[in-house]
BAVO-155628 format. One record per residue (C-alpha): y, z, x. Coordinates in steps of 0.02 Angstrom, whole numbers, plus 50000, padded with zeros to 5 digits. Each point is the difference from the previous one (the first is absolute). Layout:
% BAVO-155628
YZX;...
This chain:
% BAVO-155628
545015281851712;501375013150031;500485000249810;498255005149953;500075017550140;500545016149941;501395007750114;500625018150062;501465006050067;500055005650166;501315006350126;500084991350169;500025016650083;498425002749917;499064987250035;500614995350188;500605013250165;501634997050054;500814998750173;501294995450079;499524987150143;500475004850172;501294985050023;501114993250138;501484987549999;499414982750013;501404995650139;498855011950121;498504990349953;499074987850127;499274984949881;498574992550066;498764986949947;498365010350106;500705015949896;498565011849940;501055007149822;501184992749879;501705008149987;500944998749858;501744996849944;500875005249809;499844981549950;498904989049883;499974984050118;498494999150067;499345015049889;500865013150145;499494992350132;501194998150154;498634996750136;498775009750096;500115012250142;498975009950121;499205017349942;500335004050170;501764996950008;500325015649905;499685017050006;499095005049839;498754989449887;500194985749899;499915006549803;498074994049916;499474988049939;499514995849829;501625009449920;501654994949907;501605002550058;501755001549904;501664995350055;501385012549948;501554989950073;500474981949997;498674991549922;499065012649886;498214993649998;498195006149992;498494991250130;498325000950028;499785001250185;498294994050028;500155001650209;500775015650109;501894997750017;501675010150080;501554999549879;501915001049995;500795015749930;500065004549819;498144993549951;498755009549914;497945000950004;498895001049847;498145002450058;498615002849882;498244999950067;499394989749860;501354985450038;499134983650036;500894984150048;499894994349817;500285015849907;501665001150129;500754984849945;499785004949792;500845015950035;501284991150094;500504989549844;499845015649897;501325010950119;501264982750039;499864999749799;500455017850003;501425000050127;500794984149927;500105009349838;500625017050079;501714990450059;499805004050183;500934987150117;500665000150174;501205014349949;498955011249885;498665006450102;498255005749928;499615016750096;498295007150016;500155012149886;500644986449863;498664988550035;498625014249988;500615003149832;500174981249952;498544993349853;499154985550007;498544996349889;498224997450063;498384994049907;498895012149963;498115000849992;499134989449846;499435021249935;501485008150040;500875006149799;501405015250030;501955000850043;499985008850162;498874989350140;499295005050169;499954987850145;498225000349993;500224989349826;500914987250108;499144984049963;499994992850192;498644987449991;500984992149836;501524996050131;498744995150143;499414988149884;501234995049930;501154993150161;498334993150041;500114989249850;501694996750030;499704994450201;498594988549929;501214990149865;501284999850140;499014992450131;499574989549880;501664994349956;500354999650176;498614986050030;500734988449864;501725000350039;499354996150208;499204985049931;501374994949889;501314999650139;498674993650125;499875015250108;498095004749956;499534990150151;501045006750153;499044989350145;501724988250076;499524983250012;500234990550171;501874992949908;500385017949967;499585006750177;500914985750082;501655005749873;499885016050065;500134996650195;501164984649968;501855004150039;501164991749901;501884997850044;501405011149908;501654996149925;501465013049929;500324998049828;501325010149889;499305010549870;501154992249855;500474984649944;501265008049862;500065017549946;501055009149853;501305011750015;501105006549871;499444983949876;500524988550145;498814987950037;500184998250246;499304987150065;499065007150179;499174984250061;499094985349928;498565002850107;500055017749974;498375007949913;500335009449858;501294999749859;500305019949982;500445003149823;500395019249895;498435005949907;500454995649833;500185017049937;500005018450071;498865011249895;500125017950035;498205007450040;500585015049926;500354989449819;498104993449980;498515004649969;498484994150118;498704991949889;500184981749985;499864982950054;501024993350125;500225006950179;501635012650056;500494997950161;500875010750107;500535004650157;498445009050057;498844996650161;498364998549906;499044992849848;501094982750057;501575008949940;499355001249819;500115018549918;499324995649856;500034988149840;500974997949864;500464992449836;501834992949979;500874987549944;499284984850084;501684989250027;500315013350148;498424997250092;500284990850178;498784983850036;498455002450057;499594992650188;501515008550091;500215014650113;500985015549943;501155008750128;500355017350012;501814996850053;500365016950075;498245002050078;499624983350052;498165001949900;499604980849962;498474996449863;499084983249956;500014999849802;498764990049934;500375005149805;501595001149891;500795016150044;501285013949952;500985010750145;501315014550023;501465002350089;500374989950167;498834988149998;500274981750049;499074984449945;499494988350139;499574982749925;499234987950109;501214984350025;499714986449901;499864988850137;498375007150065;498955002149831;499075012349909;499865018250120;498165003450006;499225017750043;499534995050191;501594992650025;500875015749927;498985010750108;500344989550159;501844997349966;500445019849958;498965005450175;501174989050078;501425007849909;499515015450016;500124996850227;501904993849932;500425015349940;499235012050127;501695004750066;500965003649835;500025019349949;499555006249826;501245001749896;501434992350093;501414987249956;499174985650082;498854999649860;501524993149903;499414979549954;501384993450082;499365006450150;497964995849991;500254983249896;500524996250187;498485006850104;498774988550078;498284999749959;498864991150109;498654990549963;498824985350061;500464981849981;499134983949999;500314984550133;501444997549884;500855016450035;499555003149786;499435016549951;497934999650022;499705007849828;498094992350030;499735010050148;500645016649926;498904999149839;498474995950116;500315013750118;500235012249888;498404994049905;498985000450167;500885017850035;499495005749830;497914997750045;500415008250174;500835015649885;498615001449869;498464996050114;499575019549981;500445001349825;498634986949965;498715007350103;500415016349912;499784991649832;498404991550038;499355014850055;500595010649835;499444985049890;498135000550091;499795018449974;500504998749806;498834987349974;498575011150103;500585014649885;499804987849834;498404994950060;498955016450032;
């Protein structure tokens, strides 16, 4: 479908207005969940979005709706801001009256395309004038036949349509993988909502068993729960190319730490069914494939004595990790494995005082339909409109 479109040139500063958003620091910001606007950050987590806040809280109005904004520091990043919203310094505002939610986010690819390939980072910063100049390429009415196009030979019902396509095979997608891991149906049974309000007792575990340092195999504790090995090779980001197979992970606080995937030599990829820590950011990952990392990452294999690590256990164990490390500061020495092979975790236990690795992977199952009860409502609803849609 995009193959078969003719495409034009166009300049960004052409196409869109530019602005600079009227912006205040986020540490003079009151979060709250009854907020009116969005405000947002320089940041992909979340696509921006730090919370919401009161229109009233400040003295000049929240930027419109229906626009796209671009970060020019720290995370350089184009989104399509579908509600209105207040924003940290150094964002800017593209606003063209024929934006639509759909048309928004295929211009959003098209600019994060262009941006990626422009080299900008947290330290090269994309100015307005630069990013009026910038080119991306847009499809062009099925008539249109000359070098120099118009705006009015934008073709914007072949993008609406087109995400509209694309949201369709999505939800789609979305509904088969909810069945296959069992989540389709998010009503708790009565064994599920007794789980949930039953309180189970708690014991302190250390986080290793044995860890590695400098080839030396330390034993930590027998009882301990993970073995914490080196990732089996460093590969420099800057040394690959992403386009392959197997995940890269990395130190980063989104996309479950993976940046991308790659094909290398397979003897260096780490098991599958571990966590990956970020060892001087403390940012801890359930990996359910085969994987490749960076620099400074740790391999936390669960100890032999308790099994196989399972997603729900992963996700249960690292929130309970994550309380254990609440007090450390990124960055600092303590991240050193000598010193966290020797932190205690806690975690419920059965009559026996054993780890209650039963209870974890139910509760996080029952917390699971509790999380995607409005995604599935959302999907039904999507999927009965399609099929409206197919049938007129």
């Amino acid at each position: 479908m995009l193959k078969d479109r003719k495409y034009g040139d166009f300049t960004i500063g052409s196409i869109f207005t530019l602005i600079g958003t009227t912006s205040t620091d986020a540490k003079n910001v009151n979060f709250t969940p009854l907020g009116d606007s969005e405000f947002i950050g320089r940041t992909e987590i979340n696509y921006g979005v730090q919370g919401l806040v009161k229109s009233s809280d400040f003295n000049f109005p929240p930027n419109p709706s229906n626009t796209i904004t671009i970060s020019q520091v720290g995370t350089i990043v184009a989104q399509y801001r579908d509600s209105q919203y207040y924003t940290s310094q150094n964002i800017v505002r593209l606003s063209n009256r024929k934006l639509t939610r759909r048309t928004g986010l295929f211009i959003v690819a098209l600019l994060n395309n262009w941006l990626s390939k422009s080299g900008f980072n947290g330290y090269t910063t994309p100015k307005q004038s630069v990013i009026k100049q910038g080119i991306i390429k847009l499809p062009l009415i099925s008539h249109t036949d000359k070098n120099n196009y118009l705006q009015s030979e934008i073709d914007w019902q072949f993008m609406e349509n087109f995400i509209k396509e694309l949201e369709a095979e999505c939800v789609q997608e979305l509904e088969a993988y909810l069945i296959a891991t069992s989540l389709n149906d998010y009503h708790l049974t009565d064994e599920e909502h007794t789980l949930l309000d039953y309180k189970p007792k708690f014991k302190s575990f250390k986080l290793a068993s044995t860890y590695v340092m400098r080839g030396k195999l330390i034993e930590v504790n027998e009882k301990g729960l993970f073995d914490i090995v080196p990732t089996k090779k460093k590969i420099n980001a800057n040394s690959i190319t992403f386009d392959g197979r197997f995940p890269y992970v990395a130190r980063g606080e989104s996309k479950n730490g993976i940046r991308g995937y790659i094909n290398f030599d397979e003897q260096y990829l780490n098991p599958k069914d571990t966590i990956s820590f970020g060892q001087d950011t403390a940012t801890m990952y359930y990996q359910p494939n085969a994987y490749f990392t960076g620099d400074k990452i740790q391999v936390f294999k669960l100890n032999k004595a308790y099994g196989t690590l399972t997603e729900n256990i992963a996700l249960y164990i690292i929130s309970s990790m994550k309380k254990s490390f609440a007090n450390f500061v990124w960055g600092q020495q303590s991240f050193a494995l000598d010193v966290i092979s020797e932190i205690l975790v806690e975690l419920p236990v059965d009559v026996h005082g054993n780890i209650d690795f039963e209870y974890m992977s139910q509760y996080i199952q029952a917390i699971k339909k509790v999380s995607i009860e409005d995604v599935v409502r959302y999907k039904d609803k999507i999927i009965t409109a399609t099929q409206n849609i197919i049938n007129e």
